[in-house]
N, C-alpha and C positions, 0 to 999 in steps of 0.2 A: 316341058312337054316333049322337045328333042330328044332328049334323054329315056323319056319312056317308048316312045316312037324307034328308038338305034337298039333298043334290046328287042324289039319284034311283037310287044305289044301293037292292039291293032286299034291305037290311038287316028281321032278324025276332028278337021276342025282348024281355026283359025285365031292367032292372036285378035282380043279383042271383039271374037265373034262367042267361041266358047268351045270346047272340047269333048268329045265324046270318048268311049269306047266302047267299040262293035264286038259284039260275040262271036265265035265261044272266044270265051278268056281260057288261056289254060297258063299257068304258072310253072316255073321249073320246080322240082321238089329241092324243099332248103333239106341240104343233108351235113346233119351235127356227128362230130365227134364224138365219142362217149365224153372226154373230157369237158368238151364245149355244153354239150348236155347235162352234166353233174352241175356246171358251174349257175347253167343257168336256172338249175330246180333251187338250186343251195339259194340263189340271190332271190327268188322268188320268195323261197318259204322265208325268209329273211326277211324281206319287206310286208309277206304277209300278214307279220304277225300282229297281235291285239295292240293296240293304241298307234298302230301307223295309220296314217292318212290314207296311203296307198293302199291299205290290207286288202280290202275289197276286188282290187283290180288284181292284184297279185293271183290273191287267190284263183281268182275266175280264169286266168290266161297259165298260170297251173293246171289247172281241171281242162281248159282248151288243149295246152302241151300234148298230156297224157291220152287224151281223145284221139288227137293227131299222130301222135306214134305211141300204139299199144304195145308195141313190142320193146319199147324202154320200162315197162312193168314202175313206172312212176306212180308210187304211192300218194293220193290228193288227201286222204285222211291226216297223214302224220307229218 
């Protein structure tokens, strides 16, 4: 919880008692490579596919990806 608290999240609360976090949350933007982003659609449709365990999750945080940044024009169909 140190850890979330030293990057400037507005973490509250006490060992043992429980933890909160206070609004607004704002998050830094994760900013991908193109390279970084090819690898991560490629390992997605990878594991999405039919008879993985995972497919289902794969899928859906594909379809979340492409949601998240439109302008990588990430195909969730193919």
């Amino acid at each position: 919880m140190e850890m979330l608290a030293a990057t400037g999240l507005p973490v509250e609360g006490e060992r043992g008692l429980g933890y909160i976090l206070r609004s607004p949350l704002m998050l830094p933007p994760t900013m991908l490579t193109p390279e970084e982003l090819e690898a991560l659609v490629e390992g997605l449709r990878h594991v999405g596919q039919e008879g993985n365990p995972k497919a289902r999750a794969a899928r859906s945080l594909l379809y979340k990806v492409a949601t998240l940044l439109p302008q990588s024009g990430i195909d969730t169909d193919g």
